[in-house]
KEKE-932524 format. One line per field, with one value per residue (C-alpha): x, y, z. Coordinates in steps of 0.5 Angstrom, whole numbers, plus 500, padded with zeros to 3 digits. Layout:
% residues N
px (X;...)
py (Y;...)
pz (Z;...)
END
This chain:
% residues 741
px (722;725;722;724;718;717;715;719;719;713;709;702;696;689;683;678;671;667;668;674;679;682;686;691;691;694;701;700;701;707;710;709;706;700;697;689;686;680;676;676;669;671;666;668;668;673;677;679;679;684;689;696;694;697;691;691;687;685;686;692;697;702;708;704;703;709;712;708;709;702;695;689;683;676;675;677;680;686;689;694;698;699;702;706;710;713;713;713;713;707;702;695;689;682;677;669;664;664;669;669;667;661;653;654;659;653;650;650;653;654;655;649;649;657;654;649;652;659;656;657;650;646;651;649;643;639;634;627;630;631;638;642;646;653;654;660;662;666;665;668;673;676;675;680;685;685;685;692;695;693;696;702;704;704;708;714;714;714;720;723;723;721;714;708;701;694;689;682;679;673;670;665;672;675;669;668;675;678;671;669;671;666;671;677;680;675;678;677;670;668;672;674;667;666;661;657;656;653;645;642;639;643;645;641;642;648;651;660;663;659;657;656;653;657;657;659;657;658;664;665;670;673;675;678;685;684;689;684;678;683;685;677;677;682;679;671;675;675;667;667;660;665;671;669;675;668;668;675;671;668;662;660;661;657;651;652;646;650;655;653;648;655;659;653;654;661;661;655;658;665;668;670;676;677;675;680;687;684;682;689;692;689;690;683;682;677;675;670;665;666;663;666;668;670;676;677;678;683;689;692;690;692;699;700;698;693;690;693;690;690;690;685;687;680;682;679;683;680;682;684;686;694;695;693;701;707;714;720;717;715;707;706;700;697;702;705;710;716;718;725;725;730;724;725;729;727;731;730;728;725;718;712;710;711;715;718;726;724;723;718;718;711;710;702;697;689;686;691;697;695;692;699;703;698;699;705;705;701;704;710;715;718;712;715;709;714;709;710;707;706;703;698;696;688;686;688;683;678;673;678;682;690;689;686;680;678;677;686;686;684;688;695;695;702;706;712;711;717;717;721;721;723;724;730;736;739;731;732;739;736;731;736;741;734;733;740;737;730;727;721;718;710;708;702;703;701;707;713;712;719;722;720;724;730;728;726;727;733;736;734;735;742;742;740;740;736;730;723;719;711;707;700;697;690;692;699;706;707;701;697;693;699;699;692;690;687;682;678;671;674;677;672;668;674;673;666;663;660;655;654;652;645;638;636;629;634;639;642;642;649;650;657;659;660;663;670;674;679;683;682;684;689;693;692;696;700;702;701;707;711;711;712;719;720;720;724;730;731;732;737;739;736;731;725;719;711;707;699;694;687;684;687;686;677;679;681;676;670;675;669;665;671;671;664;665;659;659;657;650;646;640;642;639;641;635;633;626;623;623;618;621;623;627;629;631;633;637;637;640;635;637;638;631;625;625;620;622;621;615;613;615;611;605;603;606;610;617;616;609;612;619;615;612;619;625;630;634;628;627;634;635;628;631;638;634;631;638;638;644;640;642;638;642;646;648;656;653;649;656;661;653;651;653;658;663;662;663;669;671;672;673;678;676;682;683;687;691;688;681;675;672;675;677;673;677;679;683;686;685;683;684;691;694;700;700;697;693;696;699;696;700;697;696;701;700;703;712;709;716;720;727;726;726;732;735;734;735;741;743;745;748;743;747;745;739;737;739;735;729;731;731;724;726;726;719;717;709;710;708;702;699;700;697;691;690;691;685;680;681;679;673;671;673;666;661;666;666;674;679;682;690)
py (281;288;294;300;304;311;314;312;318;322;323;324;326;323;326;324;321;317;316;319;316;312;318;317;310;310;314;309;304;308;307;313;314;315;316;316;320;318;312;305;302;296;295;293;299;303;297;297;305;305;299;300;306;307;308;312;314;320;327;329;333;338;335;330;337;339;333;332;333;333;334;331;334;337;345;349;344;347;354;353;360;358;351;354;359;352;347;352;346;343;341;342;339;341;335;336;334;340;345;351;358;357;356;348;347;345;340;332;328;321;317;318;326;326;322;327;333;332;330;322;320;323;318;312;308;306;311;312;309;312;314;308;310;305;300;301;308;310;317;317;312;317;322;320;318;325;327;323;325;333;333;328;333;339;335;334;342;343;338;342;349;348;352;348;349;350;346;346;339;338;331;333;336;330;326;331;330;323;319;321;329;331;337;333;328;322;317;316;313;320;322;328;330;334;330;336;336;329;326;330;323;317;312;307;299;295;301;301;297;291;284;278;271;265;257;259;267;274;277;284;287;294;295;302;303;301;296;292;292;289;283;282;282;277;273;273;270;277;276;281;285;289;289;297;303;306;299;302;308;307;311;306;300;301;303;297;293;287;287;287;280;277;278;276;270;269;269;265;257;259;258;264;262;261;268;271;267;267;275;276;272;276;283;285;287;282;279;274;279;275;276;279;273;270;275;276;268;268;266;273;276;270;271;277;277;283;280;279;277;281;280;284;285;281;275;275;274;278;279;285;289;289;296;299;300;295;299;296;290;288;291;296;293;294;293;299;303;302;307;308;312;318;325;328;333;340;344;350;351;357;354;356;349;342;340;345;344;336;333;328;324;322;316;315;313;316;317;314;316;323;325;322;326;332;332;333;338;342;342;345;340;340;334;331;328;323;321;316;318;311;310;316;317;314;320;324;321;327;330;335;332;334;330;336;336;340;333;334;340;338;333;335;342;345;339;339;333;331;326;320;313;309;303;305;305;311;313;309;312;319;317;313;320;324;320;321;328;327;326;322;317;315;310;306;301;294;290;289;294;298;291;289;296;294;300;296;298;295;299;305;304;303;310;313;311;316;316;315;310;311;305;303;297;294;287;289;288;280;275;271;275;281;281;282;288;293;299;300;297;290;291;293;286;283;285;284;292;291;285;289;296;294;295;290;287;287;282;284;292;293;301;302;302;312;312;312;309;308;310;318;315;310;317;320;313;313;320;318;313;317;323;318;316;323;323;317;320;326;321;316;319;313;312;307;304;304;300;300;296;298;292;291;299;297;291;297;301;295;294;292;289;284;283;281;275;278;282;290;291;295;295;301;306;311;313;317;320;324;331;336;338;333;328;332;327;328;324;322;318;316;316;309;307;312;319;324;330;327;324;331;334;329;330;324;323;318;321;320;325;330;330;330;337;341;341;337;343;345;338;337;344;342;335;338;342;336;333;328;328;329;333;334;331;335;334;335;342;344;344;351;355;350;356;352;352;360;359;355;357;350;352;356;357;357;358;354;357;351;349;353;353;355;349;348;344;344;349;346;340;343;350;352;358;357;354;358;355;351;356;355;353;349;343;340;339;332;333;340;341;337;341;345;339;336;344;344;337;335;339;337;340;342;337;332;334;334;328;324;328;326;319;319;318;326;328;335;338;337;342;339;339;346;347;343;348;354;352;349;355;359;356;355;363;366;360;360;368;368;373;369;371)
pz (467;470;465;467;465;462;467;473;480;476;482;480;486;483;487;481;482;478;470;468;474;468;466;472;471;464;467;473;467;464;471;475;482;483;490;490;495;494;498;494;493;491;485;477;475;481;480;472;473;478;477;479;484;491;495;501;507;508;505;501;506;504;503;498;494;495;492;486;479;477;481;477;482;481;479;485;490;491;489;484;484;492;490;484;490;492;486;480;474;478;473;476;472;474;471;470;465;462;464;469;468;463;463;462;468;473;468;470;464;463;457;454;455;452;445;444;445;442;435;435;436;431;427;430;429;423;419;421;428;433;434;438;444;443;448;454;456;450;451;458;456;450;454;460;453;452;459;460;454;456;463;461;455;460;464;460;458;465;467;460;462;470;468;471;468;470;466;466;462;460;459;453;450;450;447;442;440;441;440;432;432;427;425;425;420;418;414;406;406;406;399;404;404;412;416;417;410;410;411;417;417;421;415;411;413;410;408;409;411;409;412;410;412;412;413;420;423;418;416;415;408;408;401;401;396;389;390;395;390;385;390;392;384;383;389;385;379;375;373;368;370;374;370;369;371;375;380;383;386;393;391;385;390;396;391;387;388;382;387;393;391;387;394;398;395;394;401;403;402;406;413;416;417;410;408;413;410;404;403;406;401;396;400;401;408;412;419;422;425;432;440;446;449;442;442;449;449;442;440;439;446;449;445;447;453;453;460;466;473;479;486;491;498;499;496;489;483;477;469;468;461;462;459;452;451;450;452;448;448;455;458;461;466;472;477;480;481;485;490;491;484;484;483;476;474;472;466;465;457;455;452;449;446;450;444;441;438;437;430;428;422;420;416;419;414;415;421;427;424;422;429;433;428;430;436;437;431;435;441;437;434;427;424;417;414;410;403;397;390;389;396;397;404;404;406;401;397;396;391;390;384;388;394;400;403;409;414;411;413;419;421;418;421;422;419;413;407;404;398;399;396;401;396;392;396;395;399;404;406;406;411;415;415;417;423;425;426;428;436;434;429;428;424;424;417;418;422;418;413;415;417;409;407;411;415;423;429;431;425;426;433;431;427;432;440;442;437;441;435;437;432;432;428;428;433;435;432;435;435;429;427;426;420;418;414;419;419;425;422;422;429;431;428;431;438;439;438;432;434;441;436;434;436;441;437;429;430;423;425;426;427;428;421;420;426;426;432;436;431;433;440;438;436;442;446;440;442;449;449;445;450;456;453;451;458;460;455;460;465;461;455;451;445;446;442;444;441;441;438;437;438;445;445;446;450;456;454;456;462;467;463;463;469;470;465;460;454;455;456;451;456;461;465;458;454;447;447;441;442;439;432;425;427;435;440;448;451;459;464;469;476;480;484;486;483;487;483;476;478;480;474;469;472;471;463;461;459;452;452;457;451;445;447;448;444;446;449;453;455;458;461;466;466;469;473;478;477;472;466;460;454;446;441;437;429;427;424;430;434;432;434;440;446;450;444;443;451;450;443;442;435;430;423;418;410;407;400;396;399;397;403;410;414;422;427;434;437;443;448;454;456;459;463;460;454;448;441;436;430;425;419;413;412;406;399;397;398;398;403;400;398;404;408;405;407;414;415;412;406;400;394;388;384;388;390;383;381;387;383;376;378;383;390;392;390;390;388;381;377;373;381;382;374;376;383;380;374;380;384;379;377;385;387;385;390;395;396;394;390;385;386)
END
């Protein structure tokens, strides 16, 4: 079938080695003109990374500059201010590890480097154990999210206003942010509770997100809403020893020894089948805990034909991820972009922000939802977080008692909320007139959801032609396994990740269960697509729908380990060795073959004699010295003092009128000439924004605006909120050092 992708007649000039050539693939994906200036070497990963690409022989040449609307290059390859005479809406992406200009821009990187430096291995493993490097390239990969969504966002407020950008990108930053970012937003398992705060240590065994053995394989449960504990209730048969209003705590749960044992054996005589279509049917999130090649071989992938075979110039024929998103429905896999597209035409907007002047309405839940809906918050669009009082965000859940925390804070800067029921009808004809206002619409509920509420696609579509719907699911809107209840611990035990993060002499060791991901780089191509049809709307005029599935999400992510037919392999060249100090750890990835100047440098030590004598950071540095990546391992509260963020100012430190303790978060993708940091407006109180809202977006008579409260669909902050602010404010003021009015 014909799909006009997004980006059809952008024209994208890719001089990117190594690991982060996937940035440019996922705009070929969307349609764009991707002309690779680099030689192709055949091998698993070059192919997966640069599917759907036009490689040409021989330098980039000087009409090929003058026609592109982005360059994705190496520091310093070409001179921006030269290309900018000519092509003023140019956007010139300069990628490396660790960005230019500062005392880390000469360092080697590989994954293992990425993890240790953003925070996420210190995470991973199992305490007393050595801290467990993920398998794959997971910090790469959601760094080349990142990249994309950086570069494409430019671009569209370059087409907007016809001023292009320069844009220094550095790997570690996107790690740091769209992997597991340890000052962003990190779900409701933490009670909002910032990660820095928790054990130094990595986590116990078995602890979150728990798995049990069944007749057949294990299967993994993630109660999180008080709703779904009442459903795994019901489901054991309302055994009264767990009758207590303290067991609708996550807490008391996961530290419940009786509860455990009474879940272990509820599970232990049924089939993993079974449990799933019967955890369903009582609403209680669960998944078979399954193998790479199980879920590359299911019904669902099949379904939704998240794999596509291509055809290479030799004559081999290999399976492919066919794209990380669908586009109104049709794929958007790797097959190239058709070359007799029209160039884009550029406007003359005046912009600080690529989305300034746009309306969001925001109906994501807990980390996906939060980080697309930020994105496009911080890049200057009007963002309504659109809440229920009756459905709370999960990540409201908090140990302060109105629903606000730091890791909030952080995920929801720079946005509006507005309390809206959506079930009564007289709310959803008011949702239905703010979509006749509104640019963009995010959402990452369970598929079906909107279409339940009488709010689908094909409706607000009809409201509104040229509104851009942006959805995120765990398996995808389409397929069997669509409606299954989804968080990113059961996608990542329906795709294999799971069984593949474990030590590799503990068979049950299972360490993926702090780490939170895809969700943060789920947000990140939810955005993405977003953006691509925000662009396809300058050209046609017409709306669309982009939808992501986290599932298929990992599965493009471990791309070449597809094609090799085998699941990724824990055993790499990557290594952690103790370091001098409590609990220290360097990590460093070894060369290929032969290493005289190691050799020389341990003198006859082994490695991990020659470690344990330095701190991890002296370690890495005379590592990095011989040329070998390398890196100490750093924790989530090492990072604001580790000198490449002061060097970067990767960090920002707000105070929220309603937290105790200033809020710590990133301040920018990347570093940009032309784009200046996110302002940085509070995040919202539940409907904190709720009549100021309705005024600027459709205005309503006070009577009638009164009237919707009276009756519960307009739900404002109540009052009794505001009292319970003001009391806990009080009492905190002395410990957090702030004045009490």
């Amino acid at each position: 079938m014909s799909v006009d992708r997004p980006l059809a007649g952008l024209r994208v000039v890719d001089l990117v080695e190594g690991p982060l050539a996937p940035i440019t693939r996922y705009l070929a994906e969307l349609g764009a003109r991707v002309d690779r200036h680099v030689p192709a070497t055949g091998d698993a990963a070059d192919i997966a990374a640069n599917a759907g690409k036009t490689f040409r022989a021989g330098p980039v040449d000087r009409d090929a500059l003058a026609g592109a609307d982005i360059i994705v290059a190496p520091p310093a390859a070409f001179d921006y201010d030269a290309l900018a005479v000519a092509n003023p809406a140019l956007v010139l992406m300069e990628v490396s590890p660790f960005g230019t200009g500062n005392s880390f821009s000469d360092w080697r990187a590989s994954d293992a480097v990425l993890h240790a430096l953003s925070g996420s291995l210190s995470r991973s493993g199992i305490r007393g154990r050595a801290p467990l490097l993920p398998p794959g390239e997971l910090a790469w990969q959601c760094a080349a999210a990142q990249g994309a969504y950086v570069v494409l966002a430019s671009c569209f407020k370059a087409l907007r206003s016809g001023v292009g950008d320069c844009i220094d990108f550095s790997a570690l930053d996107g790690a740091m942010q769209a992997l597991d970012p340890g000052y962003g937003i990190n779900g409701s398992a933490t009670m909002g509770r910032p990660v820095h705060l928790l054990s130094r240590d990595r986590p116990a065994k078995g602890t979150q997100y728990p798995i049990f053995p069944c007749v057949d394989g294990q299967v993994r449960i993630c109660l999180l809403a008080p709703r779904q504990w009442q459903g795994m209730f019901r489901w054991m048969g309302e055994p009264a020893a767990f009758d207590g209003p303290e067991f609708a705590k996550i807490s008391t749960r996961q530290q419940s020894v009786e509860l455990q044992a009474a879940l272990a054996a509820f599970f232990a005589p049924r089939e993993r089948a079974a449990l799933e279509a019967e955890g369903q049917a009582h609403g209680v999130p669960i998944t078979a805990l399954l193998s790479f090649e199980e879920f590359a071989a299911s019904e669902q992938v099949a379904t939704r034909g998240a794999l596509t075979e291509v055809a290479l110039a030799d004559g081999r024929r290999l399976r492919l991820p066919n794209g990380v998103l669908t586009i109104d429905g049709a794929r958007m896999g790797p097959v190239g972009a058709a070359g007799d597209t029209p160039a884009l035409v550029v406007g003359d907007e005046v912009l600080d922000r690529p989305f300034e002047g746009l309306k969001v309405l925001d109906l994501g839940v807990i980390v996906v939802g939060a980080e697309a809906g930020r994105m496009f918050a911080d890049g200057g669009a009007d963002v309504v977080k659109v809440e229920s009082a009756a459905f709370p965000d999960g990540s409201r859940q908090s140990y302060l008692p109105y629903g606000l925390s730091a890791s909030f804070a952080a995920g929801h800067r720079n946005k509006r909320s507005l309390g809206l029921d959506l079930r009564q009808e007289e709310g959803r004809a008011l949702f239905l007139d703010l979509v006749r206002q509104a640019d963009v619409l995010l959402s990452n509920f369970k598929p079906g959801t909107l279409d339940a509420l009488g709010l689908g696609a094909d409706v607000l579509a009809a409201a509104n032609p040229r509104l851009v719907m942006a959805d995120s699911s765990a398996f995808g809107p389409t397929g069997p396994w669509a409606k299954r209840l989804g968080y990113g611990p059961l996608v990542r035990a329906a795709t294999g990740l799971t069984g593949m993060w474990r030590y590799l002499d503990d068979a049950n060791s299972y360490s993926d269960a702090v780490t939170v991901y895809p969700d943060h780089v789920a947000g990140r191509i939810s955005a993405l697509g977003a953006t691509a049809l925000l662009i396809r709307r300058l050209r046609t005029g017409r709306g669309g729908t982009a939808s992501v599935s986290q599932a298929e999400v990992m599965l493009g992510q471990f791309a070449e380990s597809l094609m090799a037919n085998e699941a990724p392999q824990l055993v790499s060249r990557s290594l952690a060795v103790r370091a001098f100090g409590d609990d220290e750890w360097c990590v460093l990835t070894l060369p290929d073959g032969p290493s005289p100047r190691l050799d020389a440098l341990l003198s006859g030590s082994s490695i991990e004699e020659w470690a344990g004598k330095r701190s991890p950071m002296d370690a890495a540095r005379a590592l990095q010295a011989i040329g070998i990546a390398a890196a100490p391992m750093l924790r989530v509260a090492d990072l604001p003092d580790f000198p490449y963020c002061n060097e970067r100012a990767s960090f920002r430190v707000d105070r929220h009128p309603y937290l105790p303790e200033p809020v710590l978060s990133e301040r920018n993708a990347a570093q940009y000439r032309n784009l200046p940091a996110p302002l940085g407006d509070p995040a919202p109180l539940a409907g904190e924004h709720t009549t100021e809202v309705i005024d600027t977006w459709i205005p309503l008579s006070s009577q009638k605006a009164r009237t919707l409260e009276d009756i519960g669909i307009l739900q404002p902050t109540t009052s009794a909120t505001c009292s319970t602010i003001e009391t806990f404010l009080k009492e905190n003021a002395a410990s957090a050092g702030r004045p009490t009015s």
